[in-house]
C-alpha positions in Angstrom: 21.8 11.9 0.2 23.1 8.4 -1.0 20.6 8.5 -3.8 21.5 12.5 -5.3 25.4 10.9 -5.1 24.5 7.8 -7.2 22.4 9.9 -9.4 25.4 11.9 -10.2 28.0 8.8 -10.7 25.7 7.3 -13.0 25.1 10.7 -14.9 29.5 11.3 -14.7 29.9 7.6 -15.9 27.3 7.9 -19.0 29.0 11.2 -19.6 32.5 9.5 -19.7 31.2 6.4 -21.9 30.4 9.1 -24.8 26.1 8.4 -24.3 24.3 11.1 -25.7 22.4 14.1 -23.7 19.3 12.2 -24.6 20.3 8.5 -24.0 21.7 10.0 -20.3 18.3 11.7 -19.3 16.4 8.9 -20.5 18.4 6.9 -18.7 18.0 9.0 -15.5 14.5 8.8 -15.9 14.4 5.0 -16.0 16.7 4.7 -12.8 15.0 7.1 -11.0 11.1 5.1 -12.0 13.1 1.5 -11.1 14.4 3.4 -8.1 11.0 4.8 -6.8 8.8 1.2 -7.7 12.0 -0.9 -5.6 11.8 1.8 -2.4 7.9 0.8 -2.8 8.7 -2.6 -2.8 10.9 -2.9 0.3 8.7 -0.3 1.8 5.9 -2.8 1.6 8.3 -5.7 2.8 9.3 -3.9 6.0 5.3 -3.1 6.4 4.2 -6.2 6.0 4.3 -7.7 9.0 2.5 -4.8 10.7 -0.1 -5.1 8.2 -0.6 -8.9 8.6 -0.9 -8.2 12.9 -3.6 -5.0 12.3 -5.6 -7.7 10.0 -5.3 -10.7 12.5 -6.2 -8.2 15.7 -9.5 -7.2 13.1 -10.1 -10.4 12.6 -9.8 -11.6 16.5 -12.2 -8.9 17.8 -14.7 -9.3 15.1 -15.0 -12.8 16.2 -15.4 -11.7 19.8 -17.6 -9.0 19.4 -20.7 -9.9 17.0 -23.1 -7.3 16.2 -26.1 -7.9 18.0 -29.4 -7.4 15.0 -31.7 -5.0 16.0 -35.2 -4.9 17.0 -36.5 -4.7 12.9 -33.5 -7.2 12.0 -35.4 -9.8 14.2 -37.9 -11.9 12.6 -39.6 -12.5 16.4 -40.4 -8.3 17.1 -41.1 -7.7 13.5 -44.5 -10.0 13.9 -45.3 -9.2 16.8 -44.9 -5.2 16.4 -47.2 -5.4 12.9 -49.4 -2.2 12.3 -52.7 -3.5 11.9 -55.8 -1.0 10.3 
């Protein structure tokens, strides 16, 4: 709701200045892409800390749990389990 009220301020204070219809859309449409890329921004910030703990708890149970090969990753049951003709 705050951001419909300072989209119409800034539309009612370019209107008062005597900007154009164009230059007052245009402007619109810059504020409103600087707008949506900031939100992004501090969207990311408040996330990232969140992010940073899911990659560290990845990290810490990849270290615990290594994937044990298989019976054809081993060199040891791959020469002994050779079909012979």
């Amino acid at each position: 709701m705050l951001e419909l009220l300072f989209v119409v301020a800034f539309f009612l204070v370019l209107l008062g200045t005597g900007v154009s219809l164009f230059g007052i859309l245009a402007a619109l449409v810059l504020a409103s892409i600087v707008m949506m890329f900031g939100g992004l921004f501090v969207l990311f910030l408040h996330m990232l800390p969140w992010l940073l703990l899911a990659v560290a708890i990845v990290w810490v149970v990849r270290a615990f749990k290594k994937p044990q090969p298989t019976r054809y990753q081993t060199r040891r049951y791959t020469v002994k389990r050779r079909w012979r003709y």
